[in-house]
C-alpha positions in Angstrom: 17.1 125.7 -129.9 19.2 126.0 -133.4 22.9 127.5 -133.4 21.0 129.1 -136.2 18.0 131.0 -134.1 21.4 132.6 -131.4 24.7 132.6 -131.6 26.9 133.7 -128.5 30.2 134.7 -129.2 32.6 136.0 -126.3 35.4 138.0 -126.8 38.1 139.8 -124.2 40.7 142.1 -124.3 40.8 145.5 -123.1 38.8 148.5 -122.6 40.7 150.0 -125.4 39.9 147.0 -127.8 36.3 147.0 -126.6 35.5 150.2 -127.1 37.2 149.6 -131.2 35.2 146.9 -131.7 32.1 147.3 -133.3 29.5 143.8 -133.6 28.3 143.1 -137.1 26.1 140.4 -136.6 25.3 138.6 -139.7 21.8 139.1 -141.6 19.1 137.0 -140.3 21.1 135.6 -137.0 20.4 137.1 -133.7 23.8 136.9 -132.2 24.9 137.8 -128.3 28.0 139.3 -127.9 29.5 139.1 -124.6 33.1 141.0 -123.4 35.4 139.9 -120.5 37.8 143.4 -120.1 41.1 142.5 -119.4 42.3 145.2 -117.6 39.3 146.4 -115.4 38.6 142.8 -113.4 36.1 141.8 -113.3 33.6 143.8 -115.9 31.4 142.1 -117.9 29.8 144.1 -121.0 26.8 143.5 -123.6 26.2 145.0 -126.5 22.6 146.0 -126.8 22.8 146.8 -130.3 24.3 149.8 -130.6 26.8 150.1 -127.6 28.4 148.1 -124.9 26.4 147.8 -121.6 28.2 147.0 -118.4 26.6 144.0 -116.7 29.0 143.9 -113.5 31.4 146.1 -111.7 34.2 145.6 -109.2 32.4 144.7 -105.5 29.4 143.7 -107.2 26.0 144.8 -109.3 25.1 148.2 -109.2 24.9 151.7 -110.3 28.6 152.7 -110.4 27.8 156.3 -112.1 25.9 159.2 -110.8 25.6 162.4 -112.7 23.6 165.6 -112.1 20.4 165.0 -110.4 21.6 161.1 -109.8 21.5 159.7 -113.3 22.7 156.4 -113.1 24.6 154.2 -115.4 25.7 152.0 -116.9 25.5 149.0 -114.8 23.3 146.1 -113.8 19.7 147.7 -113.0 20.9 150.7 -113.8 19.0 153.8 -114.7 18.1 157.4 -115.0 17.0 158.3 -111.0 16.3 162.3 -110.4 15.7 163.1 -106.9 12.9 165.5 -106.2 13.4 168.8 -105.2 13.3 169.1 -101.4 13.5 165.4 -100.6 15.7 162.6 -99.5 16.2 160.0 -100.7 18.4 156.2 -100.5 20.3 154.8 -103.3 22.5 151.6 -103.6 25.5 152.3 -105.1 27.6 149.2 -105.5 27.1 147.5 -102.1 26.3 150.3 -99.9 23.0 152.5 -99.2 23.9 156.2 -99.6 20.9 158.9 -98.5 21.4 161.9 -100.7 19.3 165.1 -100.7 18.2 167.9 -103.0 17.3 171.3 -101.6 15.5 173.5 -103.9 13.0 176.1 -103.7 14.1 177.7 -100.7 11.6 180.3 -99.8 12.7 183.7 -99.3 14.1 184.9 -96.1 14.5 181.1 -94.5 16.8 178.7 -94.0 16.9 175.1 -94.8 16.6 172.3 -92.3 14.2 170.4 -89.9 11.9 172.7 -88.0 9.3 169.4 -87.2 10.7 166.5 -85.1 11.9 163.4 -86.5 13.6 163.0 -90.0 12.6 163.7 -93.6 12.2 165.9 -96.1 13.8 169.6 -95.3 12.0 172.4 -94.5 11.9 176.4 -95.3 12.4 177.3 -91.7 11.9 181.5 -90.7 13.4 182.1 -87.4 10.0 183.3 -86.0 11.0 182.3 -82.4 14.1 184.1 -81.3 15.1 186.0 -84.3 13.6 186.9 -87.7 15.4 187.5 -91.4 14.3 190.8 -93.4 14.7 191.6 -96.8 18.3 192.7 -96.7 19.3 189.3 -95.2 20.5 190.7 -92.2 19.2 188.7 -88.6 17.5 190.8 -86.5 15.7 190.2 -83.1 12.2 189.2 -83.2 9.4 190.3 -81.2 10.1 189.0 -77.7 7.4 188.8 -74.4 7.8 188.1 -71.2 10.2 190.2 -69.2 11.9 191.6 -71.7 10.0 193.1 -74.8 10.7 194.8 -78.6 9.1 195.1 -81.8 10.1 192.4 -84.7 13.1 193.7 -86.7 13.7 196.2 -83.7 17.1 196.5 -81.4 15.2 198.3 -79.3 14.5 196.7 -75.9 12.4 197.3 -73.3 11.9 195.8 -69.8 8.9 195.9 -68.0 11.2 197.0 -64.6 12.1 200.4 -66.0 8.5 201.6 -65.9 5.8 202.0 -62.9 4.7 198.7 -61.4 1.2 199.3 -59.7 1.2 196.8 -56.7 -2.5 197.8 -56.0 -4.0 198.5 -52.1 -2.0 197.3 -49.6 -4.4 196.1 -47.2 -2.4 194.9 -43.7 0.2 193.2 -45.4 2.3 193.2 -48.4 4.7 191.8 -50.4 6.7 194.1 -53.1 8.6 191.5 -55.7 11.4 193.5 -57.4 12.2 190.9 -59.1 15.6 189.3 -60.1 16.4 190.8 -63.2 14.6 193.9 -62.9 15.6 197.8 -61.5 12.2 198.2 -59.3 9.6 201.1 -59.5 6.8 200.5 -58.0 3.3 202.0 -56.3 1.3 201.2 -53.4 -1.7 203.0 -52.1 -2.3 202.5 -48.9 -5.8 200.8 -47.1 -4.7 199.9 -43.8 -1.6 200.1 -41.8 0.8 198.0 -43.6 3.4 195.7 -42.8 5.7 195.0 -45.9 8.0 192.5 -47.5 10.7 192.9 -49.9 11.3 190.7 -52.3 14.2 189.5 -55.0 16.4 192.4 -54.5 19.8 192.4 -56.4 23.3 193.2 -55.4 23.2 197.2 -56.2 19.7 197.3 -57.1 18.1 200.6 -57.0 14.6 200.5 -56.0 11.8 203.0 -56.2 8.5 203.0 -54.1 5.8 205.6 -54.3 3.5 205.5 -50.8 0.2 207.0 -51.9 -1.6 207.9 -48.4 -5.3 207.2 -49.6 -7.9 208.3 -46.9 -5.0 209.3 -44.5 -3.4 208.3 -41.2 -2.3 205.3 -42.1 1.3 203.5 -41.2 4.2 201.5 -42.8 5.8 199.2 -41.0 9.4 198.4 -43.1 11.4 195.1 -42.6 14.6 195.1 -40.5 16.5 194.2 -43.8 16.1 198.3 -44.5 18.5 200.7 -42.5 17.8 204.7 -42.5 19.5 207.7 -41.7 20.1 208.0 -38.2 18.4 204.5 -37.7 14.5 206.7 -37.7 11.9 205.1 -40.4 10.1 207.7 -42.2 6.2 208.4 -40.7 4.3 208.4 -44.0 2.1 211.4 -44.8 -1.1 211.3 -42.9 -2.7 214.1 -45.1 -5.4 212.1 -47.7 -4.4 211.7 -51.2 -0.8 212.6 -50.8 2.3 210.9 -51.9 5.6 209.9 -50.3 8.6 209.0 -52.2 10.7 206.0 -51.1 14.2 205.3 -52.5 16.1 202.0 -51.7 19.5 200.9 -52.7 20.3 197.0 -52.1 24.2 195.3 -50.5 23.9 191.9 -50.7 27.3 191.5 -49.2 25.4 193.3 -45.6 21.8 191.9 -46.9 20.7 195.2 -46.7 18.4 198.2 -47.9 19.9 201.6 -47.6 16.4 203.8 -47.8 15.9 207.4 -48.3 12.9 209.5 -48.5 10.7 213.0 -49.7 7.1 213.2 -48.8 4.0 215.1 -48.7 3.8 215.4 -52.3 
């Protein structure tokens, strides 16, 4: 290989000088022109034929500029890298791996994040579970089931304890569940004389019991847990298709039901 085929010529000085000076090769002789910079150690640049390239950078080879949707340069291997929209992505940026993400195209009324397990690329997540957005932005409560229920976009609540629980026939024996977190009302026609249970009362729960007397002449036998005026149970209605009204009021500090009644209805 000729001197006359390349020519290398390597200069140095500073950024300010390199940036003045301008290669003017001569006609017919392809020339490389390499610059040490003085005052950025150590930083290597080209010129590519129409500007001066960065080879190296202090720490090593790599992009060592990112702009706007992570356009790289200049630098060794460096060059123009958009990340998508929604995704994530790893980049090397001198030594080190740095994940970087873009979030666009959020759908309307969502949030951005990671609604599936594991990691990746985000996700438009609506709060379908627990809460929804509306159009206004405002959270609201979602349509909830189980003991407590409500319409989506609705404060309004409703639990199941404030209306009429029908606990069926009795037959000999029965158990009423009032459950823990509910205020008890609740039916029972009779089928048999009955002994009954009572359970999941709460501290100052009032509790509500209507006794329908079916074919008549049949008896309730209460637990001790229940205490009535004057210590005397009430003897339910014998008259067919009648109904007695029970009320009870629960102290968990005595364990006990303090009843009250009205019959013959």
């Amino acid at each position: 290989m000729s001197d006359t085929s390349i020519n290398q010529i390597i200069q140095y000085g500073t950024a300010a000088a390199r940036g003045a000076y301008v290669p003017a090769p001569p006609s017919g002789i392809k020339t490389l022109y390499i610059w040490y910079e003085t005052d950025n150690t150590p930083a290597t640049w080209i010129w590519d034929g129409s500007a001066w390239v960065q080879i190296n950078a202090s720490g090593g080879s790599g992009i060592n500029q990112l702009t706007g949707d992570v356009t790289a340069g200049p630098g060794v291997g460096s060059q123009a890298a958009t990340i998508g929209n929604d995704k994530v992505t790893t980049v090397k940026i001198l030594d080190a791996n740095v994940t970087l993400a873009k979030l666009a195209n959020i759908a309307t009324d969502s949030l951005i994040g990671r609604d599936t397990a594991g990691s990746g690329v985000p996700e438009n997540i609506t709060l379908n579970s627990s809460l929804s957005m509306t159009g206004s932005g405002a959270l609201q409560r979602a349509a909830l089931t189980g003991d407590a229920t409500a319409s989506a976009g609705s404060n309004a609540v409703t639990i199941p304890g404030l209306a009429l629980v029908d606990d069926g026939n009795s037959g000999t024996t029965k158990t009423i569940d009032f459950l823990s977190l509910k205020v008890g009302r609740h039916e029972l026609t009779l089928t048999g004389n009955v002994t009954l249970t009572l359970d999941n009362p709460v501290d100052g729960g009032v509790y509500v019991l209507l006794i329908h007397t079916g074919a008549g002449s049949f008896t309730v036998t209460w637990p001790a847990s229940v205490l009535w005026p004057s210590g005397v149970a009430p003897v339910i209605t014998t008259t067919a298709s009648k109904t007695d009204l029970v009320t009870l009021i629960y102290d968990s500090s005595v364990t006990k039901f303090y009843g009250s009644f009205n019959q013959n209805y």
